[in-house]
C-alpha positions as CSV (number, residue, x, y, z in Angstrom):
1,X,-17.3,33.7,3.0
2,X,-18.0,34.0,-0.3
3,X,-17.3,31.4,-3.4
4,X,-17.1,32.4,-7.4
5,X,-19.5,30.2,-9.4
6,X,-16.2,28.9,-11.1
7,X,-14.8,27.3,-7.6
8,X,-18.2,25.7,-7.1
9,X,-17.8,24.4,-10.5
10,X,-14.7,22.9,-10.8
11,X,-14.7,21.7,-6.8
12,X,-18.2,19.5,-8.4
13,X,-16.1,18.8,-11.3
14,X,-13.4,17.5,-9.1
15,X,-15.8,15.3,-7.2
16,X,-17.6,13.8,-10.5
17,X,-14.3,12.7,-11.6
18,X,-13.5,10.9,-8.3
19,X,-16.1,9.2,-8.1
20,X,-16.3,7.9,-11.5
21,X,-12.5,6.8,-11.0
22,X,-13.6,5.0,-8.1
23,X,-16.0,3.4,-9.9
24,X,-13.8,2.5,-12.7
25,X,-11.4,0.8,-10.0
26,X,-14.3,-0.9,-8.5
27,X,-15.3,-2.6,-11.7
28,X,-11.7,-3.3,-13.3
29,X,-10.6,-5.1,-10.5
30,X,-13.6,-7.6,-10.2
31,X,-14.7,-6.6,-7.0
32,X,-18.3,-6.4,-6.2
33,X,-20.2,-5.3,-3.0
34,X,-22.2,-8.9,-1.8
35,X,-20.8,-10.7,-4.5
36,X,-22.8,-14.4,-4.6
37,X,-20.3,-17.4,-5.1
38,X,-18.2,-20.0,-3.7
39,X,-14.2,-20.5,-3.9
40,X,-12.4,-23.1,-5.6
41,X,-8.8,-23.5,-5.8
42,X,-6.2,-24.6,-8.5
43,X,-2.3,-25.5,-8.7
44,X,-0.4,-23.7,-11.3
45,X,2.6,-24.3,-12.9
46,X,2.7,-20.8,-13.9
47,X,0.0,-18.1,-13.7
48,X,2.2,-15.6,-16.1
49,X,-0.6,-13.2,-17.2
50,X,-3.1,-13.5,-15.1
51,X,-3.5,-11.5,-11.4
52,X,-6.2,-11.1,-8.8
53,X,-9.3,-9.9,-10.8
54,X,-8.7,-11.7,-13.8
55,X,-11.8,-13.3,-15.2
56,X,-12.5,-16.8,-15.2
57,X,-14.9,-18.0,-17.9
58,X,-16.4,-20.9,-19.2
59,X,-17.8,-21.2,-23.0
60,X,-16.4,-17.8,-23.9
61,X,-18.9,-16.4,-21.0
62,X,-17.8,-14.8,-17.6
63,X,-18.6,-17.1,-14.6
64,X,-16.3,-15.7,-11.7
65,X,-13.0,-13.9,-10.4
66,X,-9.6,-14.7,-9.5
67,X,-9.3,-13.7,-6.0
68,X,-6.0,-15.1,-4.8
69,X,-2.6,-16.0,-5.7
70,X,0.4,-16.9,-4.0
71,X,3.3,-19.3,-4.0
72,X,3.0,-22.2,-2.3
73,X,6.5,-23.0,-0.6
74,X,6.7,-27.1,-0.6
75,X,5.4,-26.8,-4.3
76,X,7.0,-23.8,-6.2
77,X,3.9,-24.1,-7.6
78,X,0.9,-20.7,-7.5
79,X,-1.9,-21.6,-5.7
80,X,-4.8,-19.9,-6.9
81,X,-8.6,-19.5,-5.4
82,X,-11.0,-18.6,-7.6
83,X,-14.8,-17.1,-6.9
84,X,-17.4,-18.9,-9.3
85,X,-20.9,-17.6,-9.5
86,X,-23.5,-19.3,-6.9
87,X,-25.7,-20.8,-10.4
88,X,-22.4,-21.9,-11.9
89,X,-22.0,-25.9,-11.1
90,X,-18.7,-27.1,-12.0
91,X,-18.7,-30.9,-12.6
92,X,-15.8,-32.8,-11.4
93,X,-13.1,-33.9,-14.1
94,X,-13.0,-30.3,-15.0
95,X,-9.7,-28.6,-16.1
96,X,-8.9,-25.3,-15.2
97,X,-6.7,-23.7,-17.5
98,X,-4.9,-20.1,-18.2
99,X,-5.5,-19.1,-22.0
100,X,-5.3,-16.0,-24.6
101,X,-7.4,-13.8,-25.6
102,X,-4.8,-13.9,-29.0
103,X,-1.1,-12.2,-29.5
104,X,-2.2,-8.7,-28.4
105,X,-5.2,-9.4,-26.0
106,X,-4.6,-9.8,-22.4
107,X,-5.0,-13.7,-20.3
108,X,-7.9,-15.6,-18.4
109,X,-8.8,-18.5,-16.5
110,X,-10.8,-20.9,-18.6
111,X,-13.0,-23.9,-17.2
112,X,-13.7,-26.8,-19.7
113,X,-16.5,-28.8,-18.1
114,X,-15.7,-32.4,-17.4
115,X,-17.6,-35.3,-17.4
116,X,-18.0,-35.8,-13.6
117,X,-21.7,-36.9,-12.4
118,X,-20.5,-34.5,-9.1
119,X,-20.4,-31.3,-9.0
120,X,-17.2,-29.2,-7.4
121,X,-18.9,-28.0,-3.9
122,X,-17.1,-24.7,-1.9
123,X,-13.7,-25.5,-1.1
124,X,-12.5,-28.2,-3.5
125,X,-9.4,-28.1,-5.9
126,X,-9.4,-28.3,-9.3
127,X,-6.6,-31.2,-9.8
128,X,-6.2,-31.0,-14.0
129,X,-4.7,-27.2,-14.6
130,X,-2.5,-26.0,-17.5
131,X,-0.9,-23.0,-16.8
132,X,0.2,-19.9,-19.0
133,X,2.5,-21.1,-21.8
134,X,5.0,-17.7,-22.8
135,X,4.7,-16.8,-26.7
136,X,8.2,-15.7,-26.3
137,X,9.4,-19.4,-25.3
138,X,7.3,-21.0,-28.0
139,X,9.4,-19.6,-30.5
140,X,12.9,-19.6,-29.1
141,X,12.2,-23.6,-28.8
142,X,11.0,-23.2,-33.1
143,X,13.7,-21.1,-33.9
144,X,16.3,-23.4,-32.0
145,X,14.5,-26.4,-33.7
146,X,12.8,-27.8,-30.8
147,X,9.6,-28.0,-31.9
148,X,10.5,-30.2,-35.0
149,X,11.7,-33.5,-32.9
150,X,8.9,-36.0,-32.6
């Protein structure tokens, strides 16, 4: 059984290039092997934008993962659990809110630290949210002169 240099080539080639699409997946999707952190969970109104792996930040600086989403059936509202780094303390009266990275960047969950003296311990729900507000229905409302009305 004999193999051309070329075949062992391009089979390594082929191997390389899985591997360092796995790799790509592994990171794009947030997922980390022993990831440190504790869940949360928020009620949206809308989570347009945003999916499993999103980040969530807080001051401009990555601090966790979405790692669910799903409708809740009572509600019609998205419930969403969220993994925040273990030396990440939330304080209570925190909101939780889905903004914009700008009109051509993609979504993220942002965390604006509230003034609680308690921190949010594994398990508790963010109460304050603000979900994803569409660009597209922000100006149909100013172009049908809804947004002028006070």
């Amino acid at each position: 059984m004999t193999h051309s240099v070329a075949e062992v080539v391009v089979g390594g080639a082929v191997l390389a290039a899985a591997l360092a699409f796995g790799a790509y997946t592994v990171q794009s999707t947030g997922f980390a092997l022993g990831s440190q952190g504790y869940e949360l969970s928020a009620s949206f109104r809308s989570v347009e934008g945003i999916s499993v792996g999103t980040d969530v930040r807080l001051a401009g600086v990555k601090v966790g993962t979405v790692t669910g989403i799903e409708l809740n059936p009572q509600s019609y509202r998205a419930d969403t659990t969220v993994v925040i780094d273990d030396h990440v303390l939330v304080p209570h009266l925190s909101v939780i809110a889905i903004a914009s990275e700008g009109l051509l960047g993609g979504n993220f969950v942002e965390i604006s630290p509230g003034g609680g003296l308690d921190n949010y311990q594994p398990g508790d729900e963010i109460l304050d949210t603000q979900g994803s507000v569409s660009l597209l229905t922000m100006l149909m409302r100013y172009i049908g002169g809804e947004g002028d009305q006070q």
